[in-house]
C-alpha positions in Angstrom: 0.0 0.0 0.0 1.5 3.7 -0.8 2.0 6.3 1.8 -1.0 8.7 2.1 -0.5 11.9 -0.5 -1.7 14.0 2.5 1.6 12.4 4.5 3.8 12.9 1.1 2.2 16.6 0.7 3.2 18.1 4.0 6.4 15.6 4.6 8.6 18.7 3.1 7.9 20.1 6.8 9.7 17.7 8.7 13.9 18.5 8.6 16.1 16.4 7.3 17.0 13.2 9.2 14.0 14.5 11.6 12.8 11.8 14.0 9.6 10.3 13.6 6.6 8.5 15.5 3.9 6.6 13.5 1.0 5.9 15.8 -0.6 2.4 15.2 1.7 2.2 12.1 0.1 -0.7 10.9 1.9 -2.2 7.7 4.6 0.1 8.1 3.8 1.7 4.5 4.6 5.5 6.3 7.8 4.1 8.2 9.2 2.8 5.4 8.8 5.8 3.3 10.4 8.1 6.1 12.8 5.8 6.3 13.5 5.7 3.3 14.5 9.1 3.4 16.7 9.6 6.1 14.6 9.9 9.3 14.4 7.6 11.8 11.4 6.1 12.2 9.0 4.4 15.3 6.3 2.6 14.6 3.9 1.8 17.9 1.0 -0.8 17.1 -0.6 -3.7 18.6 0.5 -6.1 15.7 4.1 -4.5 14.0 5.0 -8.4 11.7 4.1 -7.0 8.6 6.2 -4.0 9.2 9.0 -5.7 10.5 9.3 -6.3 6.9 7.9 -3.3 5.1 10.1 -1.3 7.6 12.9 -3.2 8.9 15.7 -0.6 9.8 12.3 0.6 11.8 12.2 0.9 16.0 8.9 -1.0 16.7 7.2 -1.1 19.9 4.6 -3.9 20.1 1.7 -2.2 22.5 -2.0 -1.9 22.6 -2.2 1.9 23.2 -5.7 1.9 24.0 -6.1 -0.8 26.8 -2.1 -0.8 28.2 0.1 2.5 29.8 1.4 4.3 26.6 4.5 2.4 26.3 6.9 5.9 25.2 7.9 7.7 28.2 9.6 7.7 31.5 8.6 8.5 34.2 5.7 9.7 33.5 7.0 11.9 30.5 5.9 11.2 26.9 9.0 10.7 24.7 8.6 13.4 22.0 9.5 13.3 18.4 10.7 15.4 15.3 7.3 14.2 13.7 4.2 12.8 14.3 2.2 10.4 12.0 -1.3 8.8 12.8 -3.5 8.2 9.4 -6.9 5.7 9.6 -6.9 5.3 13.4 -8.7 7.2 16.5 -8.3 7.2 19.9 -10.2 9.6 21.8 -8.5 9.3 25.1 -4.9 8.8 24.0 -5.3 12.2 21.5 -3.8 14.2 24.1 -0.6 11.7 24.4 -0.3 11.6 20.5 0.1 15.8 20.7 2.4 15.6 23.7 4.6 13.0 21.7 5.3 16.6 18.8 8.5 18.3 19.9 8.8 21.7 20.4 9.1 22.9 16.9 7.9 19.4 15.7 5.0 18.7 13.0 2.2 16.4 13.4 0.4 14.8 9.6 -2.8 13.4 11.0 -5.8 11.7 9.1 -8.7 9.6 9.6 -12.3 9.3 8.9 -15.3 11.8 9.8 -18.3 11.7 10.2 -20.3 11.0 7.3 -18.3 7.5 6.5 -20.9 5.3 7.5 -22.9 6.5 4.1 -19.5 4.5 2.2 -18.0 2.2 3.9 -16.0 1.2 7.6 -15.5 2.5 9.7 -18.9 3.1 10.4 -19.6 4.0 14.1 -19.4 7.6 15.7 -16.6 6.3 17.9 -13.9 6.5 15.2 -15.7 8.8 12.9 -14.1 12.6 13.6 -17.1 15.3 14.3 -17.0 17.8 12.0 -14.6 20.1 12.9 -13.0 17.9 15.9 -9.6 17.4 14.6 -9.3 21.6 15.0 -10.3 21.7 17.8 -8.1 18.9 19.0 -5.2 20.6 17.0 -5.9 24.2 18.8 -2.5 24.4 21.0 -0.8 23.6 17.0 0.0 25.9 14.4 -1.9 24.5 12.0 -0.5 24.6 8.1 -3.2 22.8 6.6 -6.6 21.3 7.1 -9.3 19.7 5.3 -12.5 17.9 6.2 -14.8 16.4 3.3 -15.2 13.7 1.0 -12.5 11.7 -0.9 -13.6 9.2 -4.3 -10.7 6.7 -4.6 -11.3 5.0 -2.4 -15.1 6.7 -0.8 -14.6 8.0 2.4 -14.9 11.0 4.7 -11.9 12.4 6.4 -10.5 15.1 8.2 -6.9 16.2 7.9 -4.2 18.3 9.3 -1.0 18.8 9.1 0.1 21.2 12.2 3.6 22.2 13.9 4.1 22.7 17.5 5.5 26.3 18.7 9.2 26.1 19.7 10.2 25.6 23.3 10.3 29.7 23.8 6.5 30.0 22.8 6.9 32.1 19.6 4.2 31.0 17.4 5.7 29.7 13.9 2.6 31.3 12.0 0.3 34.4 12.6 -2.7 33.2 12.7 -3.3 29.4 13.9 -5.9 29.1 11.3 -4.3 29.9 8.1 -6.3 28.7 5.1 -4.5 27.6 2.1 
């Protein structure tokens, strides 16, 4: 399967050799591109085999995020990264772990489906469908780059989108409005 063209459009906004987190990586398709690249890549999922081949210069941490202690910090701090990737997948109660996991300065390329999805296809139920709007709201501490929320043909489904970057560790905010429309 091919890396998501919303994770190849706003990759350019990771740094070279930039480390990177992808959250219930599944198949490793997104590792192995980064990888691929230059960065060095984590992959955190409950079943990592097939990426152990897909991805196999890859860090992966075999975990169920939503039922175990998230499995990347110490001490009670969450390990950060350079980048942040989570596509197809939602957690509710581990969103504010996935945003603590963005560096200062870092980027986070999310997407998953919205509300609206059950019309096409799986998933279908309001737990992992985003609200309309949700993935802003979630995204507000973020400056976010870009955002989009509708329908996609090939294959049907609804999404929502962002791709967002995390104000450097003296606060400065990297753009001047957090809701810049491209």
């Amino acid at each position: 399967m091919s890396p998501s063209p919303w994770i190849l459009r706003w990759s350019h906004l990771l740094e070279p050799g930039a480390a990177v987190l992808d959250v219930a990586c599944g198949a490793g398709r997104h590792l192995a591109w980064f990888g691929t690249r230059g960065h060095a890549v984590t992959g955190i999922d409950r079943d990592i085999e097939q990426a152990r081949h897909t991805a196999p210069a890859a860090q992966l941490v075999h975990a169920d995020i939503e039922s175990s202690p998230w499995p990347l910090q110490e001490d009670g701090v969450v390990k950060t990264f350079d980048g942040v990737i989570v596509t197809n997948y939602l957690c509710r109660p581990l969103m504010d772990t996935v945003l603590a996991s963005v560096a200062p300065g870092g980027v986070l390329l999310y997407e998953t489906f919205a509300t609206g999805n059950a019309r096409v296809g799986r998933p279908s139920r309001a737990d992992f469908l985003l609200q309309s709007g949700e993935l802003l709201t979630i995204c507000a501490p973020l400056d976010i780059v870009a955002y989009e929320q509708g329908y996609l043909p090939d294959p049907p489904r609804f999404v929502q989108r962002v791709a967002a970057l995390r104000p450097p560790s003296d606060g400065t905010r990297l753009l001047e409005s957090s809701r810049c429309a491209l």
